[in-house]
VOGUFI-902168 format. One record per residue (C-alpha): residue number from 1; residue in three letters; chain; x negated, y, z. Coordinates in steps of 0.2 Angstrom, whole numbers, plus 2048, in hexadecimal, padded with zeros to 3 digits. Layout:
BEGIN
{i NUM | aa Ala | ch A | px X | py Y | pz Z}
...
END
This chain:
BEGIN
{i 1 | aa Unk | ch A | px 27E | py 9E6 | pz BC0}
{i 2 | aa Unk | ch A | px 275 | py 9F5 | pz BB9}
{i 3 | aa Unk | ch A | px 264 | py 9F8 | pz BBB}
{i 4 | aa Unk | ch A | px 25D | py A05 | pz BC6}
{i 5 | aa Unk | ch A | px 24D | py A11 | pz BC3}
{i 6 | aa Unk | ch A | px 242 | py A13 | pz BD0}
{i 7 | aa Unk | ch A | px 235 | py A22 | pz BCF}
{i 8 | aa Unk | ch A | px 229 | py A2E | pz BD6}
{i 9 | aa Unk | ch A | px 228 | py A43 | pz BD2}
{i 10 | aa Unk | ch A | px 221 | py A47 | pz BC0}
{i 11 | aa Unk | ch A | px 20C | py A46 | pz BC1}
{i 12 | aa Unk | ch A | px 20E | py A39 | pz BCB}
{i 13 | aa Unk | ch A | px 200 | py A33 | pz BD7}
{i 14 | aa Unk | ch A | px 1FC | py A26 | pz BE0}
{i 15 | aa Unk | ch A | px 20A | py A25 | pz BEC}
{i 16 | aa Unk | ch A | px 216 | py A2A | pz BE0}
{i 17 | aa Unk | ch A | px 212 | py A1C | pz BD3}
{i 18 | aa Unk | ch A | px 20E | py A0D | pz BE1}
{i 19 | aa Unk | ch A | px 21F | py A13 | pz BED}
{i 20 | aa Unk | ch A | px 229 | py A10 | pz BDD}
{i 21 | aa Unk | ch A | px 222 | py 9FF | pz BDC}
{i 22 | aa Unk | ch A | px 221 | py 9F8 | pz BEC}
{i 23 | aa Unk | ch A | px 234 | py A00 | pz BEF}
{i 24 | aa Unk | ch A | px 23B | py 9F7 | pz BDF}
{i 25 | aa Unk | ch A | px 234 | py 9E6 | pz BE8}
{i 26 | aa Unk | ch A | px 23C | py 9EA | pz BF7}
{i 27 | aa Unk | ch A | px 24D | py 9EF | pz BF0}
{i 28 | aa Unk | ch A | px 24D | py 9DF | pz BE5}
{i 29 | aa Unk | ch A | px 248 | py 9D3 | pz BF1}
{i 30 | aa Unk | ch A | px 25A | py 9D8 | pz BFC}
{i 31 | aa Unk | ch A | px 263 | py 9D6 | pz BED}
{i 32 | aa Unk | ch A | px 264 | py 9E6 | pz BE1}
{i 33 | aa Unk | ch A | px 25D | py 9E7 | pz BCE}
{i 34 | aa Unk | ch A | px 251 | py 9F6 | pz BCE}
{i 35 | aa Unk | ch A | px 242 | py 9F9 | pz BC3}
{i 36 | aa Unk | ch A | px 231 | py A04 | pz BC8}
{i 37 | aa Unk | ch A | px 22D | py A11 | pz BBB}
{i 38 | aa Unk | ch A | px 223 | py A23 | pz BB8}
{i 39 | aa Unk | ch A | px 225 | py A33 | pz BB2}
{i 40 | aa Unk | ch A | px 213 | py A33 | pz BAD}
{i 41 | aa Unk | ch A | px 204 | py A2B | pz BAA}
{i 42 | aa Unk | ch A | px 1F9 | py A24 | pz BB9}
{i 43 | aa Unk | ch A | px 1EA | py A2E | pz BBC}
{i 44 | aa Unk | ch A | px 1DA | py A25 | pz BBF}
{i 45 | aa Unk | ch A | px 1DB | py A25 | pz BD2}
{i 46 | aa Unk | ch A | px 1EE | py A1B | pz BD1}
{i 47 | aa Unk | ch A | px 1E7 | py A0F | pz BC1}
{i 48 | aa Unk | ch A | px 1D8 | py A09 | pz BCD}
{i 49 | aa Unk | ch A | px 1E5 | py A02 | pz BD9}
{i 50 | aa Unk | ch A | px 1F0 | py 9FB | pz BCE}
{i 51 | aa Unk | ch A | px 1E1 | py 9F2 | pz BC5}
{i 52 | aa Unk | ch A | px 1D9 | py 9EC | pz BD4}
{i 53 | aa Unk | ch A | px 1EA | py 9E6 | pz BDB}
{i 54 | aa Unk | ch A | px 1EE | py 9DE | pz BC9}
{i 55 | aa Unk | ch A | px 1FD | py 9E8 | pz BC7}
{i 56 | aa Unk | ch A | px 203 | py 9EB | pz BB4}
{i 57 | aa Unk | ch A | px 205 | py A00 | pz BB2}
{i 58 | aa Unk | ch A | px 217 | py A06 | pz BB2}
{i 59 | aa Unk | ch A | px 222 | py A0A | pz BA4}
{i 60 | aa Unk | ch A | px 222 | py A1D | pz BA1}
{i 61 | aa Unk | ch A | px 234 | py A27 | pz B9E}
{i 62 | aa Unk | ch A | px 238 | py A39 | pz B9D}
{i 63 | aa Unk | ch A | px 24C | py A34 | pz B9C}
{i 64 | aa Unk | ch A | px 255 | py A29 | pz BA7}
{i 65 | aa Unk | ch A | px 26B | py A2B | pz BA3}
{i 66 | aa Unk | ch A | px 268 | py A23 | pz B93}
{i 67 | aa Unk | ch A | px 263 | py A10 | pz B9C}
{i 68 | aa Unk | ch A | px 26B | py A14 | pz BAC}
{i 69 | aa Unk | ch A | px 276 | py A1E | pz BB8}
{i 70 | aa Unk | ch A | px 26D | py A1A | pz BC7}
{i 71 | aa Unk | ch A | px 25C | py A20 | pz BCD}
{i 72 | aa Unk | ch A | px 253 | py A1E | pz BDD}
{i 73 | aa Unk | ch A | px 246 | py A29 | pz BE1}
{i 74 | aa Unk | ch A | px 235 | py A29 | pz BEC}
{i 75 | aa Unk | ch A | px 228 | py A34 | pz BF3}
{i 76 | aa Unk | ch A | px 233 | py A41 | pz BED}
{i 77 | aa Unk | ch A | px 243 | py A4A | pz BEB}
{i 78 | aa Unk | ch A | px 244 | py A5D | pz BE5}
{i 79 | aa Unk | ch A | px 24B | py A5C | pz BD4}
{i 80 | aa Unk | ch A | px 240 | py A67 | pz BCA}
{i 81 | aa Unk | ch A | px 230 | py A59 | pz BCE}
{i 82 | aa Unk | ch A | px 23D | py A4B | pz BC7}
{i 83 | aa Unk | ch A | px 244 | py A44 | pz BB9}
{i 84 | aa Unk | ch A | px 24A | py A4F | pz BAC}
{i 85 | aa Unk | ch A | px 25C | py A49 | pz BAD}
{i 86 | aa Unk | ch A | px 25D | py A48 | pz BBF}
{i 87 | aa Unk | ch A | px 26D | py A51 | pz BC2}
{i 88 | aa Unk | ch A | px 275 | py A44 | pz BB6}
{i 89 | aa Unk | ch A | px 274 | py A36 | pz BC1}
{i 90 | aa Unk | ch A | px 277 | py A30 | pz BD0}
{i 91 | aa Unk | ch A | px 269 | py A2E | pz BE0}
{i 92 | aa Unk | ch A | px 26C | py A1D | pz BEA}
{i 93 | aa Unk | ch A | px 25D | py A20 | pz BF3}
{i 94 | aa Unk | ch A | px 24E | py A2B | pz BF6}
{i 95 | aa Unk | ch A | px 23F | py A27 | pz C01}
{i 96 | aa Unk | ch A | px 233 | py A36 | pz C06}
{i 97 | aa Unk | ch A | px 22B | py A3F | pz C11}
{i 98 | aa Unk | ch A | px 22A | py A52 | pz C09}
{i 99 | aa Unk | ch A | px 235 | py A5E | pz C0C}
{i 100 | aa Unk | ch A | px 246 | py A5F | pz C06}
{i 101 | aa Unk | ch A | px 24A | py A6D | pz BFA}
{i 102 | aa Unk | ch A | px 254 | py A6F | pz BE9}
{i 103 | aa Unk | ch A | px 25C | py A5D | pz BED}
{i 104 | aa Unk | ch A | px 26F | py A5B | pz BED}
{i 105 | aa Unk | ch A | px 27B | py A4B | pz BE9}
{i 106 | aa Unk | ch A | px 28E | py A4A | pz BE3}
{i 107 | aa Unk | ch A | px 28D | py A37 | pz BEE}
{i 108 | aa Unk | ch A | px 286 | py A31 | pz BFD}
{i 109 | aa Unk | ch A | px 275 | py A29 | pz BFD}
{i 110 | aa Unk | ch A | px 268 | py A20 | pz C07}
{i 111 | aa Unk | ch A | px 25D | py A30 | pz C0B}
{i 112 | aa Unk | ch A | px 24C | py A2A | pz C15}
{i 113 | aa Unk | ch A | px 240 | py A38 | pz C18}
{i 114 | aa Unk | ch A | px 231 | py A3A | pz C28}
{i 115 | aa Unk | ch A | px 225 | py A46 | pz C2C}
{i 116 | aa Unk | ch A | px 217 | py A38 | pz C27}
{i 117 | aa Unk | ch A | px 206 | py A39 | pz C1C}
{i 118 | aa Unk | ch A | px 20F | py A2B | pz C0D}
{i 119 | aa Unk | ch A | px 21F | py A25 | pz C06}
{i 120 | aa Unk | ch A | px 216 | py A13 | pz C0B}
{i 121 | aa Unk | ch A | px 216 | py A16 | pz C1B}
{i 122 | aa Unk | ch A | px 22A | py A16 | pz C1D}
{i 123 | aa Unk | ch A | px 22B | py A0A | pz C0E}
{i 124 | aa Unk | ch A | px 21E | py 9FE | pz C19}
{i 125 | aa Unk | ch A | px 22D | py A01 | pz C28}
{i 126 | aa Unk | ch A | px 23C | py 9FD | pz C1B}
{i 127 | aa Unk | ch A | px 234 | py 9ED | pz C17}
{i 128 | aa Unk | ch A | px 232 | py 9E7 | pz C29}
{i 129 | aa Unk | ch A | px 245 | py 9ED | pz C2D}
{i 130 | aa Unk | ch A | px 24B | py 9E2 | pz C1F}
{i 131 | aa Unk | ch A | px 240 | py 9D3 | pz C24}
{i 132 | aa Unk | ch A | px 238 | py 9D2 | pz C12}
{i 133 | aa Unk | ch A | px 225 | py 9CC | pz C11}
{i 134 | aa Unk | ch A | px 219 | py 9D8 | pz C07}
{i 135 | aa Unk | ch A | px 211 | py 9CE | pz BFB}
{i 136 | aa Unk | ch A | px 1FC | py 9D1 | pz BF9}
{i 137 | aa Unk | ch A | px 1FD | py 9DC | pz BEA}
{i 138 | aa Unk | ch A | px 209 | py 9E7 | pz BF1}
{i 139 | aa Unk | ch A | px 202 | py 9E9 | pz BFF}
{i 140 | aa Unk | ch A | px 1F2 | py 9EF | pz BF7}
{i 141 | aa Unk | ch A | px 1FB | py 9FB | pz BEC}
{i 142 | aa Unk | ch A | px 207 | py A02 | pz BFC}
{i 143 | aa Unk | ch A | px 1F5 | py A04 | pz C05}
{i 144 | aa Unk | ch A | px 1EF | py A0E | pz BF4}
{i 145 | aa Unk | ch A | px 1FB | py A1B | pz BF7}
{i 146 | aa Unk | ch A | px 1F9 | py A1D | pz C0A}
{i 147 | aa Unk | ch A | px 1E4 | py A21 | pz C07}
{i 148 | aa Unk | ch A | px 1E9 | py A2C | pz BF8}
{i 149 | aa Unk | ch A | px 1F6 | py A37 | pz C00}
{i 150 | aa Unk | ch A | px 1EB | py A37 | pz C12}
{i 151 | aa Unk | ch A | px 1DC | py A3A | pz C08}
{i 152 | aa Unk | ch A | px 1D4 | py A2A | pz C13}
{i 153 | aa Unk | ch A | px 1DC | py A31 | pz C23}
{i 154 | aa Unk | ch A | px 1D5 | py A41 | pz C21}
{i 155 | aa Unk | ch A | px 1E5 | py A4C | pz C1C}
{i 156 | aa Unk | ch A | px 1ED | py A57 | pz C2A}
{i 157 | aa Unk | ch A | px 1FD | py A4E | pz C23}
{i 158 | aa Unk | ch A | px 1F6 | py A3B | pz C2B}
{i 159 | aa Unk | ch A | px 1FE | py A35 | pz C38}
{i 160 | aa Unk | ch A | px 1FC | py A26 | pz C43}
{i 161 | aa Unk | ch A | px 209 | py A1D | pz C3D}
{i 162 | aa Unk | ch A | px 201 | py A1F | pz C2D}
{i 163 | aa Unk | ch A | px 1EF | py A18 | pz C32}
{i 164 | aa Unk | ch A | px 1F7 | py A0A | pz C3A}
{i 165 | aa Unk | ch A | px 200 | py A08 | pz C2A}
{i 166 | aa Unk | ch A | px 1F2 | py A06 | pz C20}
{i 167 | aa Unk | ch A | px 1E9 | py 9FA | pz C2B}
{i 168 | aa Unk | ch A | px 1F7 | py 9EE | pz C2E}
{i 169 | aa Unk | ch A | px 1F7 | py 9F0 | pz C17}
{i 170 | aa Unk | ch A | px 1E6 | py 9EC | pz C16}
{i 171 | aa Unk | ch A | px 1E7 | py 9DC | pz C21}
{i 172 | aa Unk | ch A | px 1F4 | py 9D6 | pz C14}
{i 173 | aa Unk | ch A | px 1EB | py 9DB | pz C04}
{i 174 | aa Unk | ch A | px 1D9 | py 9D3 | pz C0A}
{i 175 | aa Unk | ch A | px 1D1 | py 9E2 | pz C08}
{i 176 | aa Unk | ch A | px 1C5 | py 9EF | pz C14}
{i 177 | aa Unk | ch A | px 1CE | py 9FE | pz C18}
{i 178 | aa Unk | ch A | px 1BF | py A0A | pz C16}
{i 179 | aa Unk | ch A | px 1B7 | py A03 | pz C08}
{i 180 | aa Unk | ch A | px 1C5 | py A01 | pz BFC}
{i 181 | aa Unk | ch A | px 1CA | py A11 | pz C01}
{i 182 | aa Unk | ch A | px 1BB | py A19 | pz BFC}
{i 183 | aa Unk | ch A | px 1B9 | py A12 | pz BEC}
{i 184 | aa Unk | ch A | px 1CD | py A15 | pz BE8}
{i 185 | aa Unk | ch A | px 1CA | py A27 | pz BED}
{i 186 | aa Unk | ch A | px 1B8 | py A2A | pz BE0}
{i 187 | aa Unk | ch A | px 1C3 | py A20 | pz BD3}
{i 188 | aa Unk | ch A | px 1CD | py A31 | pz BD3}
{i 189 | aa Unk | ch A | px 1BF | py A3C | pz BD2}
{i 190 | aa Unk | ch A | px 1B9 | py A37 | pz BC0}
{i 191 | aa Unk | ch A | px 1C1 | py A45 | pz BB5}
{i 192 | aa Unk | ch A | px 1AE | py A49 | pz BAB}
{i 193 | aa Unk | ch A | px 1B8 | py A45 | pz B9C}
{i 194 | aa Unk | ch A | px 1C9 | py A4D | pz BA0}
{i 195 | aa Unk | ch A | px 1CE | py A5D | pz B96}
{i 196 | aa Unk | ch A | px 1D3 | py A6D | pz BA1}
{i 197 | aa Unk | ch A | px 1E6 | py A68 | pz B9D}
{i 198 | aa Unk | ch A | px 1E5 | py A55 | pz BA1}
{i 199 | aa Unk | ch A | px 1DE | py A5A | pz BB3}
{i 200 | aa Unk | ch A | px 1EB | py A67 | pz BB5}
{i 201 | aa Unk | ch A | px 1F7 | py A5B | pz BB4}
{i 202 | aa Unk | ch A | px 1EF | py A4D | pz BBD}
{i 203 | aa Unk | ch A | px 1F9 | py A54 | pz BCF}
{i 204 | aa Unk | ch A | px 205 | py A62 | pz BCC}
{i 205 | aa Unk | ch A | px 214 | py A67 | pz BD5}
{i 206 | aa Unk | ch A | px 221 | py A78 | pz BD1}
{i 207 | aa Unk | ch A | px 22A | py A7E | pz BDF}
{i 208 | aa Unk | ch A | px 233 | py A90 | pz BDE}
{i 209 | aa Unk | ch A | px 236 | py A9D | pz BED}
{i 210 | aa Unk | ch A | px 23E | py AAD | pz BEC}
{i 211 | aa Unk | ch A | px 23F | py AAB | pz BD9}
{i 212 | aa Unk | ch A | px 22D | py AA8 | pz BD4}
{i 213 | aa Unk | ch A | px 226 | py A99 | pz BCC}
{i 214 | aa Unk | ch A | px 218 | py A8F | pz BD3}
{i 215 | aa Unk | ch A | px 20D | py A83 | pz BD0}
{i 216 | aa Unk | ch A | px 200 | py A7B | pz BD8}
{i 217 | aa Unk | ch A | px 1F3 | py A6C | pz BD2}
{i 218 | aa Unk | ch A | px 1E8 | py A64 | pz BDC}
{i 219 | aa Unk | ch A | px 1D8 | py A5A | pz BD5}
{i 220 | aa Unk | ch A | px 1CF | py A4F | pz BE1}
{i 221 | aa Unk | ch A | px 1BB | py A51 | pz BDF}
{i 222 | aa Unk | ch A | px 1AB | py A4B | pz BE8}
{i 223 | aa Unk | ch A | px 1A0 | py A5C | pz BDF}
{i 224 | aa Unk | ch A | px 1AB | py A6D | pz BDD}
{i 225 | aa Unk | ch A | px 1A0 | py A70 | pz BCC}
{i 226 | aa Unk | ch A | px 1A7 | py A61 | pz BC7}
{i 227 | aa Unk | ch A | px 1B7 | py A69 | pz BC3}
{i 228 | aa Unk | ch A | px 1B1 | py A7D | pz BC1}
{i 229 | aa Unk | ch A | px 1A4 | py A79 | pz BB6}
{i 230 | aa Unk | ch A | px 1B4 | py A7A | pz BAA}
{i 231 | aa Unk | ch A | px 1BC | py A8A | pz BB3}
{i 232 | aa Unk | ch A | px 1BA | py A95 | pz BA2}
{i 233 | aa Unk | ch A | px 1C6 | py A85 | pz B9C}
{i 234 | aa Unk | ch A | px 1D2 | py A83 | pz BAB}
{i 235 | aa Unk | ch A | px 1D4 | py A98 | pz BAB}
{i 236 | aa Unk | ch A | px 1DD | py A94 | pz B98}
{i 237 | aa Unk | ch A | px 1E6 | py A88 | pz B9A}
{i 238 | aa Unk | ch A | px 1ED | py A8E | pz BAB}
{i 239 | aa Unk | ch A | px 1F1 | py A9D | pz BA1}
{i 240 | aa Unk | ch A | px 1FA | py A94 | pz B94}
{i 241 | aa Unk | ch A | px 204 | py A89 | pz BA1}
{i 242 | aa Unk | ch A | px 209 | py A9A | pz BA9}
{i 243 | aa Unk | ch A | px 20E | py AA5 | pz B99}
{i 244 | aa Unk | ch A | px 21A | py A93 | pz B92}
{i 245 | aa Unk | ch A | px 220 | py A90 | pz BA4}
{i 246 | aa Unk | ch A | px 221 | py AA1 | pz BAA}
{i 247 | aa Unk | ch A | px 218 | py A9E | pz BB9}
{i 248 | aa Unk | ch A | px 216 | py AAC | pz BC8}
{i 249 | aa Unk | ch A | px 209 | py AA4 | pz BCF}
{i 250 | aa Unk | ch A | px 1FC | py A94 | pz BCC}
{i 251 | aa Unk | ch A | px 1F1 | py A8D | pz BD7}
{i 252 | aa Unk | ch A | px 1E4 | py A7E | pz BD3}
{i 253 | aa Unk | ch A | px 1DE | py A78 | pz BE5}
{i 254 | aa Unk | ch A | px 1CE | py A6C | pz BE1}
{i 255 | aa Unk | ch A | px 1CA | py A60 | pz BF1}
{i 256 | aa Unk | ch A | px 1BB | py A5A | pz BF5}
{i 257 | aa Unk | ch A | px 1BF | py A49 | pz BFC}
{i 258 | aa Unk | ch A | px 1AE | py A45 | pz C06}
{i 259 | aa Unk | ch A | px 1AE | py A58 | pz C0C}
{i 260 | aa Unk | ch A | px 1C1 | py A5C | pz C10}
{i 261 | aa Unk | ch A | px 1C0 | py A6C | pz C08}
{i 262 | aa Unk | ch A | px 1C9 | py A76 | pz BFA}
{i 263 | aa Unk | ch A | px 1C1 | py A83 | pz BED}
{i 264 | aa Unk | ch A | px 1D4 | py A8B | pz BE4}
{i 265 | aa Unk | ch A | px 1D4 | py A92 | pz BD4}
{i 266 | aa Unk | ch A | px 1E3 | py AA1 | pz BD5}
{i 267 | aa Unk | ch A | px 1EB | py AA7 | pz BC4}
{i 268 | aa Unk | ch A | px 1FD | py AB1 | pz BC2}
{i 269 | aa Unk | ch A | px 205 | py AC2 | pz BC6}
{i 270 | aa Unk | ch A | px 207 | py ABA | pz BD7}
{i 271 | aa Unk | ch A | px 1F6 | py AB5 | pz BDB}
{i 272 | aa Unk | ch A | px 1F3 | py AC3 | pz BE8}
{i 273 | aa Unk | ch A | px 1FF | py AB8 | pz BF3}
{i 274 | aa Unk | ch A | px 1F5 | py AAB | pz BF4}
{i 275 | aa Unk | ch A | px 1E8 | py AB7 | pz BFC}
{i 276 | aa Unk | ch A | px 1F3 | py ABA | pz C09}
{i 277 | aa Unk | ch A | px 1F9 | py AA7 | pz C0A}
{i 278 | aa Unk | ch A | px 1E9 | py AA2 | pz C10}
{i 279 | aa Unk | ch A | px 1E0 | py AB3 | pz C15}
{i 280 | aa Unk | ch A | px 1D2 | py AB0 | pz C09}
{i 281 | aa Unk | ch A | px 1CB | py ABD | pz BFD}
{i 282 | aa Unk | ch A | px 1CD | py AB7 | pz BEA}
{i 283 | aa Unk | ch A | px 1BC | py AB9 | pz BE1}
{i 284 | aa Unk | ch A | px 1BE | py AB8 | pz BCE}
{i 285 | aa Unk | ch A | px 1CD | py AAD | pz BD3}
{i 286 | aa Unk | ch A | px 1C5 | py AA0 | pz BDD}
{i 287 | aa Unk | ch A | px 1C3 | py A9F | pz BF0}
{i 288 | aa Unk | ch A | px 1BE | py A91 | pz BFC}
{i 289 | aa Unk | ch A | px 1CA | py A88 | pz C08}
{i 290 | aa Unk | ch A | px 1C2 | py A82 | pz C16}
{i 291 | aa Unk | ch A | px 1C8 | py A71 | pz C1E}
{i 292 | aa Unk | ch A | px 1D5 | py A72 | pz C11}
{i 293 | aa Unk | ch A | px 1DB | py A61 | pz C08}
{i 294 | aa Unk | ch A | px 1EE | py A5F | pz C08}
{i 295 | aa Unk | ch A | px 1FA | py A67 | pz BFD}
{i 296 | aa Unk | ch A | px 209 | py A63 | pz C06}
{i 297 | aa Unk | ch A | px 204 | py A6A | pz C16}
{i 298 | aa Unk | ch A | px 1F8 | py A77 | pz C15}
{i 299 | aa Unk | ch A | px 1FB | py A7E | pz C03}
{i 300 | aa Unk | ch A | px 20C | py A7D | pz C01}
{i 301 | aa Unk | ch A | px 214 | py A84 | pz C10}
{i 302 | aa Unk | ch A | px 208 | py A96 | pz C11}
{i 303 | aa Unk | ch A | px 20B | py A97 | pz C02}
{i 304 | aa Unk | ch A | px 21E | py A96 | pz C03}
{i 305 | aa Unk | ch A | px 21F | py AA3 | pz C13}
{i 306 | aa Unk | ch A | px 214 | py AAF | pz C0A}
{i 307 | aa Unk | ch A | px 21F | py AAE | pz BFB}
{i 308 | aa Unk | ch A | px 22D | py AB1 | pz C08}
{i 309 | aa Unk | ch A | px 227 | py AC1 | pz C0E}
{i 310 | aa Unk | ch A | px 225 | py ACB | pz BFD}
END
């Protein structure tokens, strides 16, 4: 039996690296071969947990026809955000819970998507429909994901069924919901020593609408000088990204995890949009985002409609 590859989106996160693993488990323990890997290196938030959950950091692959012809994929699914060779191989499987877009298969496929804040969440329900215990470690790392992606319950994107999640994760990892999460989330602010490329890296996703190119990152911060105390920096190398990608529009939305809010940092031919996305006024390309945390839900989609209208 071949092996299968299981993987998050390119920059992966937290949910992206720990759904890989804890969905490989799952798939091997009713009887398939599967492997968890990355298309990218963990950023500090992600390495935290898988330290503190003793969990060795995956193997990193950019390629994936040339060891195997099947792929599973998590906490994502539009091709563009996958594997370079992803219209090469065949999908068994996908588990996530954006929207689905750019996605298409020649063979039928296990497709498992909801309207929740965490690929772990419906990983959490696929364990208990197969009857498989979740070990401690996994347990820790599937909880990981759920504060990361819900920013500790905060996000507009958190659900119920996500918090409950989270508890009932923590009671089999040994750990304090609150407190774990806290430090998991500050372990992920710690980019003093990041260059302005590494951070725009960190959390990215492309999407296209109408024809034009975008790309947003998002950095996670407890100070917003933390992070524009390096804008002269950020402004060239979001530059350079946007002449070698031809990008319309790029937006860098910097959280602030204990205050819920955004501060963006607009560049591109396109960045006008983004004015009327979120009816702000752009002052030397920087506006604030009140009560703004979630990329999925209150970036993206604004962004996307007012793309649609031009």
């Amino acid at each position: 039996m071949s092996k299968i590859l299981i993987f998050g989106h390119l920059n992966p996160d937290t949910d992206a690296i720990t759904s890989a693993i804890s969905f490989s488990y799952l798939q091997n323990a009713i009887g398939k071969n599967t492997e968890p890997v990355a298309l990218g290196i963990p950023n500090d938030e992600t390495q935290y947990a898988l330290d503190y959950f003793k969990t060795k950091t995956l193997r990193v692959i950019t390629k994936a026809s040339e060891e195997t012809l099947e792929v599973m994929l998590v906490d994502h699914n539009e091709f563009q955000q996958s594997v370079s060779d992803i219209s090469d191989l065949t999908i068994g499987a996908v588990i996530d819970h954006h929207r689905i877009s750019n996605f298409q298969t020649v063979n039928p496929l296990y497709y498992r998507a909801e309207p929740v804040g965490c690929t772990q969440t419906i990983i959490l329900k696929l364990f208990k429909e197969n009857h498989i215990q979740i070990p401690p470690e996994i347990a820790g790392l599937m909880l990981s994901g759920i504060i990361s992606d819900t920013l500790l319950f905060k996000s507009p994107t958190c659900t119920e069924e996500d918090i409950k999640a989270a508890h009932e994760l923590a009671s089999i990892a040994g750990v304090n919901v609150n407190v774990y999460g806290l430090d998991l989330l500050k372990a992920g602010t710690n980019i003093s020593d990041k260059k302005a490329e590494e951070l725009l890296s960190m959390d990215a996703k492309s999407f296209e609408v109408d024809g034009k190119k975008v790309r947003v990152a998002q950095i996670n911060c407890v100070d917003f000088n933390d992070v524009f105390c390096k804008k002269a920096e950020l402004i060239n190398a979001i530059n350079k990204e946007i002449s070698i990608q031809n990008y319309d529009l790029f937006l860098l939305v910097v959280t602030n995890i204990l205050d819920s809010d955004s501060k963006i940092l607009v560049l591109g031919n396109a960045a006008p949009i983004a004015e009327n996305a979120f009816g702000i006024t752009l002052h030397e390309n920087e506006a604030i985002l009140k009560g703004v945390v979630s990329r999925k839900k209150q970036i993206i989609p604004p962004l996307t409609k007012a793309l649609s209208n031009k």
